[in-house]
C-alpha positions in Angstrom: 37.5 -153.9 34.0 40.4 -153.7 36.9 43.9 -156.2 35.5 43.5 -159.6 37.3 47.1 -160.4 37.5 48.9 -163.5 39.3 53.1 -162.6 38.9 54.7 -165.6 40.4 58.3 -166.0 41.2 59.0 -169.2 39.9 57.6 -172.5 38.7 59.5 -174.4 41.1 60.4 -174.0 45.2 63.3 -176.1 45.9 62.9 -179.5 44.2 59.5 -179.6 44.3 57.3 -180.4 41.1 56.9 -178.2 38.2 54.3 -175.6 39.3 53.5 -177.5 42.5 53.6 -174.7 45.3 52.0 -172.3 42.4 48.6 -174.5 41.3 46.5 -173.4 44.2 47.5 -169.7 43.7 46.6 -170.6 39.7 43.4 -172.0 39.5 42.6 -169.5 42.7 43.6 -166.7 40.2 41.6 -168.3 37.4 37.9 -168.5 38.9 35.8 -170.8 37.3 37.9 -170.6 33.9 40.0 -173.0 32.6 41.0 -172.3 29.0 43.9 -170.7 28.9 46.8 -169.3 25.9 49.9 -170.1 27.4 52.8 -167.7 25.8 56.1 -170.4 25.5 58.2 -167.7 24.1 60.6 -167.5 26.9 62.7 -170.8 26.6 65.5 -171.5 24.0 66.9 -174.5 24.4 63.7 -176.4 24.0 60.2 -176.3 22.1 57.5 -174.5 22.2 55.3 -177.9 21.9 57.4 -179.5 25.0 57.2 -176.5 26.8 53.5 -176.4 26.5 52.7 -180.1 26.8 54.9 -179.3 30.5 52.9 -176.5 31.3 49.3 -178.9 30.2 50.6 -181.8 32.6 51.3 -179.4 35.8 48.0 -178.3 35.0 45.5 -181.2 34.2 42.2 -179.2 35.1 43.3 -176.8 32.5 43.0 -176.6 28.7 46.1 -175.0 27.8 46.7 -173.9 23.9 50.0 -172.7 23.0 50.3 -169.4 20.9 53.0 -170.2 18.9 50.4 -172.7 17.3 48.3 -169.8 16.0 48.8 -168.6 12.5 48.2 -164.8 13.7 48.8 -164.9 17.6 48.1 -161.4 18.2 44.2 -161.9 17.1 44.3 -164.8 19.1 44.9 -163.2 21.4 42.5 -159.8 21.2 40.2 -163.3 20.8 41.0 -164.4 24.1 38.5 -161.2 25.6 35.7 -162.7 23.7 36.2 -166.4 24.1 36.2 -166.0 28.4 40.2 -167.6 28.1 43.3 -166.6 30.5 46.9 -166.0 29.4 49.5 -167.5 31.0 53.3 -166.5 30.2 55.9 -169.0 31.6 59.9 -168.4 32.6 62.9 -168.9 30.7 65.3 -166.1 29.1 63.4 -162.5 29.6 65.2 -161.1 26.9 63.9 -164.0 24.6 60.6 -163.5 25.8 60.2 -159.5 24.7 61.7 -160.1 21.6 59.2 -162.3 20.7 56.3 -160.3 22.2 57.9 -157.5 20.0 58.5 -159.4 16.6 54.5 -161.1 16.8 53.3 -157.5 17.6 51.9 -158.9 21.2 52.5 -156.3 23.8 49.5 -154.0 22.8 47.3 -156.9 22.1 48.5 -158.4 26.1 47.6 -155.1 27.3 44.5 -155.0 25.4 43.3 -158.3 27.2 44.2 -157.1 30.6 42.4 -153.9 30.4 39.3 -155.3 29.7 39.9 -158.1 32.5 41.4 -161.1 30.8 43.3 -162.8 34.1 47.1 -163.0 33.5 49.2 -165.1 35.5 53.3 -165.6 34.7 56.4 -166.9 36.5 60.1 -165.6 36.5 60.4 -164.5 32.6 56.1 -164.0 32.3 56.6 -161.8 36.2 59.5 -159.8 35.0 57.6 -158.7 31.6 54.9 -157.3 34.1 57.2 -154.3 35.3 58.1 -151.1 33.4 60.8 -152.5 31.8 63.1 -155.5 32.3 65.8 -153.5 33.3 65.8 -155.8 36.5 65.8 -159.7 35.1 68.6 -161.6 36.5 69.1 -163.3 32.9 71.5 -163.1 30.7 70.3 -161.1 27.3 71.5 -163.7 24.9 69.2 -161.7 22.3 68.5 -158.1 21.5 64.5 -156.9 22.0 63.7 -153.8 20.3 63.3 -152.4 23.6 63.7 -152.7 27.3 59.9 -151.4 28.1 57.5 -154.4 28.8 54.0 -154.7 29.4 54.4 -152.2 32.0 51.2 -153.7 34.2 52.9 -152.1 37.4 54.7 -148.8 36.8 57.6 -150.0 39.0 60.1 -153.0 38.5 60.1 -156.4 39.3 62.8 -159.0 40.7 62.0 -162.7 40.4 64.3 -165.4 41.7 65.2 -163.0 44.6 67.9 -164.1 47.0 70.5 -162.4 49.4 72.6 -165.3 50.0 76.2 -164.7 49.4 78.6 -168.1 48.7 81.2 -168.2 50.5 84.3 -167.2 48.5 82.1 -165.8 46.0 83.7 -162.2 45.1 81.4 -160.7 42.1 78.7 -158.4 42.4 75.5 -159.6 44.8 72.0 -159.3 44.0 71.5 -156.1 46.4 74.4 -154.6 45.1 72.9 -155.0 41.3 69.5 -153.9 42.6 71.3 -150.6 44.4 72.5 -149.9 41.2 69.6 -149.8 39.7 67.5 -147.6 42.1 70.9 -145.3 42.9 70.6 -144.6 38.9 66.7 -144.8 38.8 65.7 -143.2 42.5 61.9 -142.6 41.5 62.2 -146.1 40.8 61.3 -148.8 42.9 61.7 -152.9 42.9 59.7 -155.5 44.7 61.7 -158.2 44.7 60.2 -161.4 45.3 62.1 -165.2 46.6 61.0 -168.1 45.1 57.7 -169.3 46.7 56.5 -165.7 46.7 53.7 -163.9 44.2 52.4 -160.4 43.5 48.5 -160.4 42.8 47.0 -157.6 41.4 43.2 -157.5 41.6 40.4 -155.1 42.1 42.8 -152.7 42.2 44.7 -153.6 44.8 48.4 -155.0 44.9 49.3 -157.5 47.3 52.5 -160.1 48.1 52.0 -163.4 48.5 54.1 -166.3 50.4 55.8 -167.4 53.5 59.3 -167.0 51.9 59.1 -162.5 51.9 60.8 -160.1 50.1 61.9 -156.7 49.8 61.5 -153.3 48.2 64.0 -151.3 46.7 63.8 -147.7 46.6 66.5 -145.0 46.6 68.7 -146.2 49.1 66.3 -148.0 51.0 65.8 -151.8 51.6 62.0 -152.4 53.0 61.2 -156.1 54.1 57.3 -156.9 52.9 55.6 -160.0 54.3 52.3 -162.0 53.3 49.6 -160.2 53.1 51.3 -156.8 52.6 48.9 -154.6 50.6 51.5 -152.9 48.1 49.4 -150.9 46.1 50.8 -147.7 46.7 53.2 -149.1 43.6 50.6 -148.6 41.3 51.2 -144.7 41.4 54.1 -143.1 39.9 
């Protein structure tokens, strides 16, 4: 079956509530299911329980189950196919996040469930793993994954948390200048990268950006402005 795959942003535009601009895009993405795995493994400074109950409360039509409370996670989530569920990953430290995947032995499993139609939906850290590898996360990697490569759902990279503003005063690299480094040193490469707000849907085999907010891709030495609407899939080839 065609990936069914919802890569938001982030949970938040401006000071919003937790997931507020995303929950039509959510239960849109979802269909008529409502059990969902939710993959916590992102965040570090809290728990996997409070991150979860968080994620349950945004999302009160759902029945959300963390992961980390299975005893073998990657069988739950093969189980997932079977059992008619969704997996969603949420945001927090990307590097976190694939170490995790790669210590529980999840990224084939993840894959698994997407190939054969499972819908996935993430935001900021559960986006980023989407790409080729997180060579392009804006975090900090506070811990060391195995690997770079991620679930590689699109063969191109992603950007969350996009933004071109500069602060005045401000003198260290900006966000285009760290993303031109990337695709100077990676020119096949490219990067949609997506402001706060903004989604990438892939479904029926088709990519498209979502949101009001835009964004851009970054290929070679080009900068490319994509609005709503914007079928991207020529991404999906390499």
């Amino acid at each position: 079956m065609p990936a069914h795959v919802l890569m938001l942003s982030s949970s938040r535009v401006g000071n919003e509530d937790y997931l507020a601009h995303a929950k039509p895009m959510i239960l849109s993405h979802l269909g008529d299911k409502r059990d969902v795995l939710f993959i916590p493994y992102a965040v570090v400074t809290v728990s996997f329980d409070e991150y979860t109950a968080k994620v349950q409360a945004a999302l009160p039509e759902c029945r959300v189950t963390g992961l980390h409370t299975f005893e073998h996670p990657a069988q739950a989530v093969t189980e997932a196919i079977q059992a008619g569920k969704a997996i969603l990953t949420g945001g927090g430290n990307t590097f976190n996040l694939l170490a995790n995947l790669y210590k529980k032995s999840l990224i084939a499993p993840i894959c698994l469930a997407v190939d054969a139609g499972v819908p996935y939906i993430g935001w900021s850290a559960g986006s980023n793993i989407c790409g080729a590898t997180i060579r392009t996360t804006n975090d900090m990697p506070v811990i060391e994954p195995p690997s770079f490569d991620a679930l590689a759902l699109l063969p191109c990279q992603l950007n969350p948390h996009y933004s071109d503003y500069h602060p005045p005063g401000f003198n260290g690299e900006t966000r285009d200048q760290r993303l031109a480094e990337f695709t100077t040193l990676n020119p096949d490469t490219p990067v949609l990268a997506i402001r706060e707000g903004t989604a990438l849907e892939l479904s029926r085999g088709k990519l498209t950006f979502k949101g009001e907010y835009g964004g851009f891709v970054f290929s070679g030495k080009q900068k490319t402005a994509i609005k709503d609407g914007d079928d991207l899939s020529q991404f999906l080839h390499r």
